[in-house]
DOBA-365641 format. One record per residue: residue number from 1; residue in one letter; z, y, x of N, C-alpha, C in turn. Coordinates in steps of 0.05 Angstrom, whole numbers, always signed. Layout:
! residues N
<r num="NUM" residuo="A" n_Z="Z" n_Y="Y" n_X="X" ca_Z="Z" ca_Y="Y" ca_X="X" c_Z="Z" c_Y="Y" c_X="X"/>
...
This chain:
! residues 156
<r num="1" residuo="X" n_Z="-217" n_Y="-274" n_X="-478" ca_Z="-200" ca_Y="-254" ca_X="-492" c_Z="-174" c_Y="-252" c_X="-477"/>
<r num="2" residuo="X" n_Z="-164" n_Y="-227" n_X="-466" ca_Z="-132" ca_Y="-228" ca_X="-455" c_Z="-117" c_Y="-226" c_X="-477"/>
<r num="3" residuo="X" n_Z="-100" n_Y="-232" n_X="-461" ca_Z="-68" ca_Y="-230" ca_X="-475" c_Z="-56" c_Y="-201" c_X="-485"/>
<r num="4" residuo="X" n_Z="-32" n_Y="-204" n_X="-502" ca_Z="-17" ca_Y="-177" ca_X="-499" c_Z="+7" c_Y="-174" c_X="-480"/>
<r num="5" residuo="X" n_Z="+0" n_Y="-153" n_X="-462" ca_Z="+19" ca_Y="-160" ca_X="-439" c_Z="+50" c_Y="-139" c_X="-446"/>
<r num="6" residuo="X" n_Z="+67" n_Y="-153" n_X="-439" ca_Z="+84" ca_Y="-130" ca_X="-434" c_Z="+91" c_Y="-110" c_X="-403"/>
<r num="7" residuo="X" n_Z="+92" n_Y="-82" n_X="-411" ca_Z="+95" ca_Y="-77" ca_X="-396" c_Z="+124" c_Y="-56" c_X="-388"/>
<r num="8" residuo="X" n_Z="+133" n_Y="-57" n_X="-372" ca_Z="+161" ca_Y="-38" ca_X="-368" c_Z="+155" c_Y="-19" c_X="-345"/>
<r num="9" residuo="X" n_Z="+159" n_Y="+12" n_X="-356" ca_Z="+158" ca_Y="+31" ca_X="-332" c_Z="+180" c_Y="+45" c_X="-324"/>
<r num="10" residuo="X" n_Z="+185" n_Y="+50" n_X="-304" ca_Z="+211" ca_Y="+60" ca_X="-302" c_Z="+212" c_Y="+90" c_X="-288"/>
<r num="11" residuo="X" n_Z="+226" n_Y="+115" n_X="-303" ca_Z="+218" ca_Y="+144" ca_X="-301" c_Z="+244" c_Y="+148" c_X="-287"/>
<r num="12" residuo="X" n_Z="+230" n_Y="+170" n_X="-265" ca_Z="+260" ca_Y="+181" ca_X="-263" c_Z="+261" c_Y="+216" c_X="-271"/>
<r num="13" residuo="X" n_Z="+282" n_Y="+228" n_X="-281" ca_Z="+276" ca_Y="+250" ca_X="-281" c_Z="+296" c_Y="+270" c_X="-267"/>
<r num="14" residuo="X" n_Z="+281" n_Y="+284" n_X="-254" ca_Z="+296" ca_Y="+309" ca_X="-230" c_Z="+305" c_Y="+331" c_X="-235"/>
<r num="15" residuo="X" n_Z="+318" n_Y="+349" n_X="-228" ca_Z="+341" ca_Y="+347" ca_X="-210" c_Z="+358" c_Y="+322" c_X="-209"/>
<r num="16" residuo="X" n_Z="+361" n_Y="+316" n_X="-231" ca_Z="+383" ca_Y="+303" ca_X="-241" c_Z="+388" c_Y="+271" c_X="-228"/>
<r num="17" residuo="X" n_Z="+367" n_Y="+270" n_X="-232" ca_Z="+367" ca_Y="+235" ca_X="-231" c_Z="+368" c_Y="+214" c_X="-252"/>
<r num="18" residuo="X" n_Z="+364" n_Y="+225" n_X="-272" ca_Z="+366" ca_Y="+209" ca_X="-300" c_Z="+343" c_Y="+185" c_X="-297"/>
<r num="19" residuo="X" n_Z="+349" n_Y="+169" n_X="-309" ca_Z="+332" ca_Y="+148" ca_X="-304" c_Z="+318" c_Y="+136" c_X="-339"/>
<r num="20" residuo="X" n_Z="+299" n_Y="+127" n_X="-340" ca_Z="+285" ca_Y="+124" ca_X="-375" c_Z="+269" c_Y="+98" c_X="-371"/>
<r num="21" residuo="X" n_Z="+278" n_Y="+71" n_X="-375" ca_Z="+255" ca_Y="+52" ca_X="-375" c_Z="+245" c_Y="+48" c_X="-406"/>
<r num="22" residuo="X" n_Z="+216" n_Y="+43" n_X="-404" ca_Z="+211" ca_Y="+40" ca_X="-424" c_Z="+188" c_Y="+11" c_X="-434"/>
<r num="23" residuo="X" n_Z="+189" n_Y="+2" n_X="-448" ca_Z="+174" ca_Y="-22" ca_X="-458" c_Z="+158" c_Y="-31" c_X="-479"/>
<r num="24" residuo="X" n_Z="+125" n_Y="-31" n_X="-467" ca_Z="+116" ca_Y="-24" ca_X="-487" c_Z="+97" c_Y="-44" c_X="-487"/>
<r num="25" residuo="X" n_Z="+83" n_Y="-52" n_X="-506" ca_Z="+52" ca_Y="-76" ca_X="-509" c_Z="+35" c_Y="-64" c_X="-503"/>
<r num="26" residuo="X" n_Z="+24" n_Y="-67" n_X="-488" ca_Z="-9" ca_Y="-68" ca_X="-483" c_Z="-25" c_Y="-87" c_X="-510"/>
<r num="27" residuo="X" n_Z="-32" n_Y="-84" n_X="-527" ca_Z="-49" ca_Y="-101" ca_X="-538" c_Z="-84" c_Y="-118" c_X="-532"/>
<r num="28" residuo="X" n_Z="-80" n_Y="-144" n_X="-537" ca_Z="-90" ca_Y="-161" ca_X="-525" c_Z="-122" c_Y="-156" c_X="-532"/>
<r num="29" residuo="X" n_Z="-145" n_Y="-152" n_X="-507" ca_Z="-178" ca_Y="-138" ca_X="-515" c_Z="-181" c_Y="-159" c_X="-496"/>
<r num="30" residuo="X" n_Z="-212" n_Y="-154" n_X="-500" ca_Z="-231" ca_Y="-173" ca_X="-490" c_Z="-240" c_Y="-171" c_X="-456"/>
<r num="31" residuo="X" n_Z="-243" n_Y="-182" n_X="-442" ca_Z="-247" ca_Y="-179" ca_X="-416" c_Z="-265" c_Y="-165" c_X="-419"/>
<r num="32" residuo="X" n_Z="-288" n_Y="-178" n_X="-427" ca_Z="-313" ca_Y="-172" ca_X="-426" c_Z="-324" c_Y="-144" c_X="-442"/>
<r num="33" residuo="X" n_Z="-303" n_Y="-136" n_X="-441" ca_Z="-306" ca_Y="-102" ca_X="-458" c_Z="-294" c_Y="-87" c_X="-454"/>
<r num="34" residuo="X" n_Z="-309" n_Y="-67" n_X="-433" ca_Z="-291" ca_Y="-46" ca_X="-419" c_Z="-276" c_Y="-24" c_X="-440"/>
<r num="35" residuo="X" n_Z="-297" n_Y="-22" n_X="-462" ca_Z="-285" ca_Y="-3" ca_X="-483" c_Z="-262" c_Y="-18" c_X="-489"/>
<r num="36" residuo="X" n_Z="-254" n_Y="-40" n_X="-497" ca_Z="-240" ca_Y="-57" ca_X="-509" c_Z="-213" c_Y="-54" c_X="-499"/>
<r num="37" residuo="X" n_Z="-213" n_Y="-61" n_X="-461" ca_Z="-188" ca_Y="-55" ca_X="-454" c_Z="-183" c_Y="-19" c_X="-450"/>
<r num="38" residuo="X" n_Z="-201" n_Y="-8" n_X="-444" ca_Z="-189" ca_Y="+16" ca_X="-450" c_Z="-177" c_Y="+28" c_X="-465"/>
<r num="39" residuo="X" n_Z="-183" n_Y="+21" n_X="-494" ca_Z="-173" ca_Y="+28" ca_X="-515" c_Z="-139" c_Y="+16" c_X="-516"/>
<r num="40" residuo="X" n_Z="-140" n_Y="-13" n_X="-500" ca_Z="-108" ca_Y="-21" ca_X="-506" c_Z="-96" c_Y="-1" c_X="-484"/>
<r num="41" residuo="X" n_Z="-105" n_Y="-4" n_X="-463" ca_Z="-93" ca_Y="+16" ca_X="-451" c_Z="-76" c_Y="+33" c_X="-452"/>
<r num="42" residuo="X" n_Z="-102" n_Y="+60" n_X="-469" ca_Z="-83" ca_Y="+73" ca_X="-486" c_Z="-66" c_Y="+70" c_X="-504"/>
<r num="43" residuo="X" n_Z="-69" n_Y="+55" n_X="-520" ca_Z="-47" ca_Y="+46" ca_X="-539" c_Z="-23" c_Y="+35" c_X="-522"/>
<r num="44" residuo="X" n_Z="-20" n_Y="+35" n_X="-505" ca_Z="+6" ca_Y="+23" ca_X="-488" c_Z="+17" c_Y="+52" c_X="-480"/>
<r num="45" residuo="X" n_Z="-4" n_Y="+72" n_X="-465" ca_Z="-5" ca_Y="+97" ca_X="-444" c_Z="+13" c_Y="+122" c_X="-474"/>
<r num="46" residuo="X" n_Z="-1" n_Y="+111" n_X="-495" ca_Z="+9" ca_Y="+134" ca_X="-519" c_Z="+36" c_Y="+124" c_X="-528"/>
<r num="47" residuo="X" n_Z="+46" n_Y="+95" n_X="-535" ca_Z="+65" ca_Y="+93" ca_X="-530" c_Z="+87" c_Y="+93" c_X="-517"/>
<r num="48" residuo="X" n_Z="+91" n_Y="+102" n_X="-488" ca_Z="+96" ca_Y="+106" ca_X="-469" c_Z="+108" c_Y="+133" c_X="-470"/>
<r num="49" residuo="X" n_Z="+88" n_Y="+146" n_X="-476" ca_Z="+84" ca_Y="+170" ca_X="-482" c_Z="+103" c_Y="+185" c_X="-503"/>
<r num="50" residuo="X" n_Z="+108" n_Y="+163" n_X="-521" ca_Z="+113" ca_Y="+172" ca_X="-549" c_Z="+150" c_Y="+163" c_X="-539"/>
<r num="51" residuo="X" n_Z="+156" n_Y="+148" n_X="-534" ca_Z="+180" ca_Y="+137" ca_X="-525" c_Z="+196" c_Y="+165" c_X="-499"/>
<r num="52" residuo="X" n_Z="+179" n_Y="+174" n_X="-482" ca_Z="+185" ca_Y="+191" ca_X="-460" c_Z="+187" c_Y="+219" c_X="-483"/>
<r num="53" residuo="X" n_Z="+176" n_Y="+224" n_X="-490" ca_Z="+187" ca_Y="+243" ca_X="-508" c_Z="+197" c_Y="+241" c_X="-532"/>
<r num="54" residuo="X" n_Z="+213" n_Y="+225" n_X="-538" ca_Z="+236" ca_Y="+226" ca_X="-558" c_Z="+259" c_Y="+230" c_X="-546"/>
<r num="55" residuo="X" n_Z="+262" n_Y="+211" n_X="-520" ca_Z="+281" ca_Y="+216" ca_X="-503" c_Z="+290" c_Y="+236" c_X="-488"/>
<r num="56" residuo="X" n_Z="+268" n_Y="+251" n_X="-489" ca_Z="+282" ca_Y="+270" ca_X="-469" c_Z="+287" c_Y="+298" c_X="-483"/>
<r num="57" residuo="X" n_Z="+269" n_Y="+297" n_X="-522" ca_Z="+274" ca_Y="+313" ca_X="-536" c_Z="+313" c_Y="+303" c_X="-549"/>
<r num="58" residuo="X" n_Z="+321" n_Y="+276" n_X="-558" ca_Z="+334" ca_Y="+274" ca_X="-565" c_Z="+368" c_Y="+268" c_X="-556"/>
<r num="59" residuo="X" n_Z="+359" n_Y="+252" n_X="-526" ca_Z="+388" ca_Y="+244" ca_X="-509" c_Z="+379" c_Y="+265" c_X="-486"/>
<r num="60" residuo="X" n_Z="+360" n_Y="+273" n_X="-473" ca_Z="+355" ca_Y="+283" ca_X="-448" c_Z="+370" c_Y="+315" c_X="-454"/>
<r num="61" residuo="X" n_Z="+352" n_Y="+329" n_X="-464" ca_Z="+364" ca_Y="+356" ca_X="-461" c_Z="+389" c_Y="+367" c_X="-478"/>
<r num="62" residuo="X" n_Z="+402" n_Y="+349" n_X="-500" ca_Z="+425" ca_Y="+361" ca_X="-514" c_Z="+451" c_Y="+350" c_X="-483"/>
<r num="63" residuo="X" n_Z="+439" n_Y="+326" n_X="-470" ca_Z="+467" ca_Y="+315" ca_X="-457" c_Z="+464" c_Y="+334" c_X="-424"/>
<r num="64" residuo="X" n_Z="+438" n_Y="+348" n_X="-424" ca_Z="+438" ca_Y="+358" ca_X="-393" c_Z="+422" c_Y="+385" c_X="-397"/>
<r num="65" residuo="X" n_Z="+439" n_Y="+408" n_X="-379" ca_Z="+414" ca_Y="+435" ca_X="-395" c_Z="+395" c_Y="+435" c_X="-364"/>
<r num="66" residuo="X" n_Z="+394" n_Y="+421" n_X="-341" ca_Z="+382" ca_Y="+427" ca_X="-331" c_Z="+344" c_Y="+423" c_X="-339"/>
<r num="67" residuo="X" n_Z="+332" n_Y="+438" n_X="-331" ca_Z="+296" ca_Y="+444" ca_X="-331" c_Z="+288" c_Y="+409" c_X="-311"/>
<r num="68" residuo="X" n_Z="+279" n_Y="+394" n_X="-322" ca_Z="+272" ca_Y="+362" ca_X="-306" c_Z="+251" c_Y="+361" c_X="-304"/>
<r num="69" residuo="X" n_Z="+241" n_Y="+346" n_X="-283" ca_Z="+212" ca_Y="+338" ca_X="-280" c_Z="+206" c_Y="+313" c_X="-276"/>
<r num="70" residuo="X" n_Z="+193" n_Y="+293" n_X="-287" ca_Z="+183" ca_Y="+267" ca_X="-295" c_Z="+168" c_Y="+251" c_X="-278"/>
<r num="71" residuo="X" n_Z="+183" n_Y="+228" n_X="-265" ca_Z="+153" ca_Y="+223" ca_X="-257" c_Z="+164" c_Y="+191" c_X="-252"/>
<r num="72" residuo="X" n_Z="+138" n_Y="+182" n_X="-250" ca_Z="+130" ca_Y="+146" ca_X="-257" c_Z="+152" c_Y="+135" c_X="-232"/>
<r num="73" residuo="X" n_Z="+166" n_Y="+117" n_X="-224" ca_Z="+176" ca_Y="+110" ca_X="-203" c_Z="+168" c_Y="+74" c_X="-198"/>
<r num="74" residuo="X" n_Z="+168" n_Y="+55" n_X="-222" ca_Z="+155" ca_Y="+35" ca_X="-223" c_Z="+136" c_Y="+21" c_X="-249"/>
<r num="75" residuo="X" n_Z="+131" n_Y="+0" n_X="-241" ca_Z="+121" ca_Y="-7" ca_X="-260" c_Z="+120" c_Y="-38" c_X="-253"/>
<r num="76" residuo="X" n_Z="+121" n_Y="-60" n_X="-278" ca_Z="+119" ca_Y="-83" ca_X="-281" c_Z="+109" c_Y="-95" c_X="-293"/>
<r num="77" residuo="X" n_Z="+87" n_Y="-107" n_X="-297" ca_Z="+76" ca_Y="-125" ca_X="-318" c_Z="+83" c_Y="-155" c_X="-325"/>
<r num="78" residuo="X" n_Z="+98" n_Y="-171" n_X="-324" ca_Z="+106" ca_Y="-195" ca_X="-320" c_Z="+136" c_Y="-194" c_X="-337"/>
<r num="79" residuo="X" n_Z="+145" n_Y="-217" n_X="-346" ca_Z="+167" ca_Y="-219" ca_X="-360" c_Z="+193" c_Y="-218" c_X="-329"/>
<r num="80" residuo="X" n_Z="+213" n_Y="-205" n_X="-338" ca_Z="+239" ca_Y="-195" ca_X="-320" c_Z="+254" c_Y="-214" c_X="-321"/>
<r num="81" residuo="X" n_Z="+271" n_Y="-212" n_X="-297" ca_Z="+301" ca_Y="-231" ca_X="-301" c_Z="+313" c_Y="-234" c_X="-318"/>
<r num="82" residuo="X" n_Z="+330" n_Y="-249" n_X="-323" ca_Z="+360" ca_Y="-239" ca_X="-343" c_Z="+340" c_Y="-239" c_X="-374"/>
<r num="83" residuo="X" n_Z="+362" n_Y="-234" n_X="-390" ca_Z="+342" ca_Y="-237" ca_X="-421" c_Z="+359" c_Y="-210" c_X="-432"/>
<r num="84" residuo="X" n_Z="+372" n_Y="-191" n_X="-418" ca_Z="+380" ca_Y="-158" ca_X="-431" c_Z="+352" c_Y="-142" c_X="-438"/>
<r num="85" residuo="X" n_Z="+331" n_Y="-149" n_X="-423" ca_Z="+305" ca_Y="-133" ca_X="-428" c_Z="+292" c_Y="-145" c_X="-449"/>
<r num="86" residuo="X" n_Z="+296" n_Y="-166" n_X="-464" ca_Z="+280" ca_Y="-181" ca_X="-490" c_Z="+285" c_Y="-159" c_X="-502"/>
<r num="87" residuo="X" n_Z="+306" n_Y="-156" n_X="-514" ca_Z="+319" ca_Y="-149" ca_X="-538" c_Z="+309" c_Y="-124" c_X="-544"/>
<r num="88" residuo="X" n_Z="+325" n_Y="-108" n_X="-557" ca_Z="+317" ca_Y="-79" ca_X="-572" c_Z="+326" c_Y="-67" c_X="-548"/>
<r num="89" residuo="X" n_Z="+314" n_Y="-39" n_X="-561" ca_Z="+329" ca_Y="-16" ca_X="-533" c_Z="+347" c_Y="-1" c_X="-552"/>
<r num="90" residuo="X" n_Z="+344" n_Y="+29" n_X="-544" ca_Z="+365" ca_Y="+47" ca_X="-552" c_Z="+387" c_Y="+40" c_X="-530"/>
<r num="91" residuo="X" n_Z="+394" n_Y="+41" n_X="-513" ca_Z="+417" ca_Y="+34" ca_X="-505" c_Z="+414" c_Y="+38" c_X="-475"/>
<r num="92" residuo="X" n_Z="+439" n_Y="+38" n_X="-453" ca_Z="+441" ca_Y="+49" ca_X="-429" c_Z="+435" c_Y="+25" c_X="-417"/>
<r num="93" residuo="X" n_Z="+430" n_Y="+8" n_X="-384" ca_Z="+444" ca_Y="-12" ca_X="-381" c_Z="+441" c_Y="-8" c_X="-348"/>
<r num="94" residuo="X" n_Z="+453" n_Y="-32" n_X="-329" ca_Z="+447" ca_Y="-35" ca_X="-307" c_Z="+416" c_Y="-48" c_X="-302"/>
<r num="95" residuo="X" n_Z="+402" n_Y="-42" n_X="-288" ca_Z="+376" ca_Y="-58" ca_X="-284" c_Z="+371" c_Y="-61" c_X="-250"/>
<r num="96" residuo="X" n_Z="+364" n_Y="-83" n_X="-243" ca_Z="+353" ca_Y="-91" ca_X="-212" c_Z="+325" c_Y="-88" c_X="-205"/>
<r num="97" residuo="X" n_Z="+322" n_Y="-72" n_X="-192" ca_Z="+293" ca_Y="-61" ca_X="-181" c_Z="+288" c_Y="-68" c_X="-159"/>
<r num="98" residuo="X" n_Z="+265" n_Y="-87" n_X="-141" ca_Z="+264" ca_Y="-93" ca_X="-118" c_Z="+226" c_Y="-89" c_X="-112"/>
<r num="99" residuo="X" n_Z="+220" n_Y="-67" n_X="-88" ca_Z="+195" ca_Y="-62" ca_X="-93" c_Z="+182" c_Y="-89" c_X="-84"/>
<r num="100" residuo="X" n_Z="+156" n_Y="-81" n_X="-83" ca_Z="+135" ca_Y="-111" ca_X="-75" c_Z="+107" c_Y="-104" c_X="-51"/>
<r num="101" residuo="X" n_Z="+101" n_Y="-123" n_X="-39" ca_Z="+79" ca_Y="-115" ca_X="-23" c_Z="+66" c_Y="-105" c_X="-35"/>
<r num="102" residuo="X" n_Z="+59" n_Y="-99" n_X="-62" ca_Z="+33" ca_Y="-89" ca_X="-62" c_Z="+41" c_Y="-60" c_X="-68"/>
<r num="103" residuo="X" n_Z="+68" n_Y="-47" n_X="-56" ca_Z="+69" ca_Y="-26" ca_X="-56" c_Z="+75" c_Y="-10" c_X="-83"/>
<r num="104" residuo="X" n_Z="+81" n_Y="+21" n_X="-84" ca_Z="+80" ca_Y="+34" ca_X="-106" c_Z="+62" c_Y="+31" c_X="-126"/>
<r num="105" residuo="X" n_Z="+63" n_Y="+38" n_X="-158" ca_Z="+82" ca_Y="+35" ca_X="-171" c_Z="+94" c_Y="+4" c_X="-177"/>
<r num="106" residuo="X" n_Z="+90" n_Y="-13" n_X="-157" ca_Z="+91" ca_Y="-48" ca_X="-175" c_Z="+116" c_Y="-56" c_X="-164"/>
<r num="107" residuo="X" n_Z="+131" n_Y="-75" n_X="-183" ca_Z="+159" ca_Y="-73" ca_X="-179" c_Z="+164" c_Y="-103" c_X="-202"/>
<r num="108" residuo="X" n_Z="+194" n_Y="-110" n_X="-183" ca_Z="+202" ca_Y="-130" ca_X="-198" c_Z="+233" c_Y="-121" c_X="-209"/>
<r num="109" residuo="X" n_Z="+234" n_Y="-138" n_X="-226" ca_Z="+258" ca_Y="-117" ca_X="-249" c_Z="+278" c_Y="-141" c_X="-263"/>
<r num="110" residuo="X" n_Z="+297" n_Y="-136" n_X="-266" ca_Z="+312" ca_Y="-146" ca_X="-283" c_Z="+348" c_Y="-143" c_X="-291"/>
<r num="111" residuo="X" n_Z="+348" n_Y="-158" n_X="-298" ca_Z="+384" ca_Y="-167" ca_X="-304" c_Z="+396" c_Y="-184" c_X="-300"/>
<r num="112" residuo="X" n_Z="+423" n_Y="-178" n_X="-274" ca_Z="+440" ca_Y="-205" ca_X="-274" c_Z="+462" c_Y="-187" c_X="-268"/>
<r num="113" residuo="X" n_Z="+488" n_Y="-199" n_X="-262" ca_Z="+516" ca_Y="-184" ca_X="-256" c_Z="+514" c_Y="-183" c_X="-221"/>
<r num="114" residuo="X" n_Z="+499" n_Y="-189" n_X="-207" ca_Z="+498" ca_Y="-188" ca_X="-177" c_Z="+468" c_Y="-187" c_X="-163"/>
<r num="115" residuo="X" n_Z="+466" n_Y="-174" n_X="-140" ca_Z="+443" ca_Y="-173" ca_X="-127" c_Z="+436" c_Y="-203" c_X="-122"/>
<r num="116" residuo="X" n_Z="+456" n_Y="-218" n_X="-114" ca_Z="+441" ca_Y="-249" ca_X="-106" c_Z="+440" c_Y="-263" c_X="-132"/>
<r num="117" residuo="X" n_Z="+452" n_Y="-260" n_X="-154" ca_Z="+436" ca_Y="-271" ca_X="-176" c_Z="+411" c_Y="-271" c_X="-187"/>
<r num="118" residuo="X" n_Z="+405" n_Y="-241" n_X="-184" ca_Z="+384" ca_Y="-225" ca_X="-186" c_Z="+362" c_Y="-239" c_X="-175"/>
<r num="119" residuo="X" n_Z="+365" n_Y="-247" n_X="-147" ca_Z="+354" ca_Y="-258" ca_X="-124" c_Z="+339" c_Y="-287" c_X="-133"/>
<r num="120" residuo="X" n_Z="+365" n_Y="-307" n_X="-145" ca_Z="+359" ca_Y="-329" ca_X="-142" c_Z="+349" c_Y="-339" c_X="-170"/>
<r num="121" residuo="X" n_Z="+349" n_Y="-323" n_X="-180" ca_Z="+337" ca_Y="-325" ca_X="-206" c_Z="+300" c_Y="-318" c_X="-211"/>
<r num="122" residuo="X" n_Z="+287" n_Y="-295" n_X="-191" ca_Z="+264" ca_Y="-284" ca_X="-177" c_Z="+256" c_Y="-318" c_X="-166"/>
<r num="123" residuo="X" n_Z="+271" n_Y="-328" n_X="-151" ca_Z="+261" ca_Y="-344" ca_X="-129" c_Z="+251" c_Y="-376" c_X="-145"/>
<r num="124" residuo="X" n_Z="+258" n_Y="-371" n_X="-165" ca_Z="+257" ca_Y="-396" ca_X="-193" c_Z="+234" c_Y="-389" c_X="-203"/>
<r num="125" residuo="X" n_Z="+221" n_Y="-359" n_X="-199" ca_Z="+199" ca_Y="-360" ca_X="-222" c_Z="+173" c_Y="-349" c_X="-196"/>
<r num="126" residuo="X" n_Z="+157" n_Y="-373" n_X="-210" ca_Z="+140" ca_Y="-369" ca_X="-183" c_Z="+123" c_Y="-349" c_X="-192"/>
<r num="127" residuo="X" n_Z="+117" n_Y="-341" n_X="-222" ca_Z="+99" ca_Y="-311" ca_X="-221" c_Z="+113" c_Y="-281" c_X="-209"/>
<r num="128" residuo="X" n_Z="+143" n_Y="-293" n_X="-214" ca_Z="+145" ca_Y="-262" ca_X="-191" c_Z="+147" c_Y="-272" c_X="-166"/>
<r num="129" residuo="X" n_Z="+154" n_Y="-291" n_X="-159" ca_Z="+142" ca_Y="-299" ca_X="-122" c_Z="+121" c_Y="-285" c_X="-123"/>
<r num="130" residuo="X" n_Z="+108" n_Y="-286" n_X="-139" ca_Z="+75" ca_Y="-281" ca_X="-114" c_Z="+65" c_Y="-252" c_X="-121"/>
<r num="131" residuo="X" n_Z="+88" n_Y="-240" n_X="-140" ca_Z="+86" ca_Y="-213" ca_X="-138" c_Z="+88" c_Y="-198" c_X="-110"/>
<r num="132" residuo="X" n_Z="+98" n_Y="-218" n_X="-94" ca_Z="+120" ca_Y="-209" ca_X="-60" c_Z="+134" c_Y="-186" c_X="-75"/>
<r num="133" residuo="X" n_Z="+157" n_Y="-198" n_X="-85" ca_Z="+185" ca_Y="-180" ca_X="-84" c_Z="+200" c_Y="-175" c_X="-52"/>
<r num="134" residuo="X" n_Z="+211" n_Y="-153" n_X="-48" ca_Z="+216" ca_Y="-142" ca_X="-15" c_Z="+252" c_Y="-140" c_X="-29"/>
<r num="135" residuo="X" n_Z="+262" n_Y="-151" n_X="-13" ca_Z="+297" ca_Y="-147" ca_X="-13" c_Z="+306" c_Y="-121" c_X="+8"/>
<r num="136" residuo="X" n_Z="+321" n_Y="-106" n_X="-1" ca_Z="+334" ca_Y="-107" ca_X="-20" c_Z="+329" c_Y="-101" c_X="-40"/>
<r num="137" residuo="X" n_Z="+342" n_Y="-109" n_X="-70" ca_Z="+339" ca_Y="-94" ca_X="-95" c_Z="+357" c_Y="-70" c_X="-104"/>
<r num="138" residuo="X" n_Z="+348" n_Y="-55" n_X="-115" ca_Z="+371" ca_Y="-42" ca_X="-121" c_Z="+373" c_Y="-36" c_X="-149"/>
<r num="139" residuo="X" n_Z="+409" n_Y="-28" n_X="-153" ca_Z="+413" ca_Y="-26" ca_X="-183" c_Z="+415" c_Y="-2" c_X="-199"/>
<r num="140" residuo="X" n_Z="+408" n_Y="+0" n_X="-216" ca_Z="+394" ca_Y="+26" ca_X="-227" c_Z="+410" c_Y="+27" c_X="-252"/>
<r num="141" residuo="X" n_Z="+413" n_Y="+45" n_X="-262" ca_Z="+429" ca_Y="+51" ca_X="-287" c_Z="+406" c_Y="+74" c_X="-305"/>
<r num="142" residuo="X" n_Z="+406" n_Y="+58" n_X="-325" ca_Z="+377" ca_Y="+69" ca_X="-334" c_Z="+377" c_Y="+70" c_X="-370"/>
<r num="143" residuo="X" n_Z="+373" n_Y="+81" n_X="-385" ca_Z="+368" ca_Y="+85" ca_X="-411" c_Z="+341" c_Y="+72" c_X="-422"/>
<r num="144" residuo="X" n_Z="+344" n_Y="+49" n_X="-440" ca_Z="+332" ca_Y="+31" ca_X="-445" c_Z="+313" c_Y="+28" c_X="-468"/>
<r num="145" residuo="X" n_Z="+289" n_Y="+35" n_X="-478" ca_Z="+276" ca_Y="+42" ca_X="-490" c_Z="+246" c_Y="+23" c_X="-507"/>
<r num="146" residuo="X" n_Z="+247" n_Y="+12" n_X="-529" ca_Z="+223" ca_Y="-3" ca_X="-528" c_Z="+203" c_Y="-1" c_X="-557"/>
<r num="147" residuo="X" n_Z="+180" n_Y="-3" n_X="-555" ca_Z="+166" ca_Y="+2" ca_X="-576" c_Z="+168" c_Y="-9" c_X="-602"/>
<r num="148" residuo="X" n_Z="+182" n_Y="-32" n_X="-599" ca_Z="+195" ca_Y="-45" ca_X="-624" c_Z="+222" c_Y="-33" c_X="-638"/>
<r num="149" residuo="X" n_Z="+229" n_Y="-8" n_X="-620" ca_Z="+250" ca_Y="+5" ca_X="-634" c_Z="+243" c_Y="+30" c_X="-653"/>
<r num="150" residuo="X" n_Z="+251" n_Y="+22" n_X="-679" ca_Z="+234" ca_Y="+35" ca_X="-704" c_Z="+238" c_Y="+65" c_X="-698"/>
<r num="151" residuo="X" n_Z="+220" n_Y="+84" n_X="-705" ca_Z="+220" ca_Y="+109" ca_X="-712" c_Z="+244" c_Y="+118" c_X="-732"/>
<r num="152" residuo="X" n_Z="+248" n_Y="+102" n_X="-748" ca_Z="+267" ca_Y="+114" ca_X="-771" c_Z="+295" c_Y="+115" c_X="-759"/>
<r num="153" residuo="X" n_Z="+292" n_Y="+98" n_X="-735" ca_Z="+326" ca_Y="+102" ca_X="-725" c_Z="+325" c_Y="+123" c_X="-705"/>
<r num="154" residuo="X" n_Z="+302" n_Y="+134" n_X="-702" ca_Z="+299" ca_Y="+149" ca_X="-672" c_Z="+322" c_Y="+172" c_X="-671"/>
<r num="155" residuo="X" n_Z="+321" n_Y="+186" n_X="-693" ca_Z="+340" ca_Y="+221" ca_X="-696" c_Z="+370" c_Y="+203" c_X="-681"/>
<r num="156" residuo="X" n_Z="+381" n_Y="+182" n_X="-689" ca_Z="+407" ca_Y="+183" ca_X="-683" c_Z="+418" c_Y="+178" c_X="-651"/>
């Protein structure tokens, strides 16, 4: 039986450059059942989904009139640096992005007040070692988003 993974994707949207991470569970299916993980899949892919469009119905177009276009820039499956990404979203923040050998979309991510914090904090956890994180990282200013953030607060 797998786990429930978390996952964080990070959007950017154009002209502009607006940036949207979002954080969502995969819920935990059976190896041995392809229907099984497909279905969490989706349940991760729809919440994803559901999060990218609140945002860009509720902070995206009242704060910018330009026409944007969406698209995936990373993705992470593994717990992040820093402990700013536990918590709730709703909120703006700095985030450190540093790509990995295995290329687009896979990415290591997190929170510290400096690139070499960032660094030496990566170098402590051997599951993102062996992600091969590539230096430099860079820091991203991004609107923070997660599935545990209730619907009933969404309008504000």
């Amino acid at each position: 039986m797998g786990v429930p993974v978390k996952i964080f994707r990070l959007f950017s949207y154009q002209p502009c450059g607006h940036e949207l991470l979002v954080r969502v569970v995969r819920p935990a299916a059976s190896n041995a059942d392809q229907g099984a993980l497909d279905a969490a899949d989706d349940v991760a892919d729809s919440a994803t989904e559901r999060l990218c469009t609140w945002w860009e119905q509720w902070r995206l177009q009242p704060e910018c009139p330009h026409q944007h276009t969406s698209s995936l820039v990373a993705e992470m499956q593994e717990e992040p640096v820093g402990e700013d990404l536990f918590g709730s979203g709703r909120r703006g923040l700095g985030v450190w992005v540093a790509r990995t050998k295995y290329g687009a979309p896979w990415m290591v991510l997190g929170t510290a007040s400096t690139e070499a914090e960032f660094w030496q904090q990566v170098r402590v956890d051997s599951v993102l070692l062996d992600l091969g994180p590539l230096a430099p990282a860079e820091l991203r200013h991004v609107y923070f988003l997660t599935d545990e953030d209730g619907p009933s607060s969404w309008q504000s």
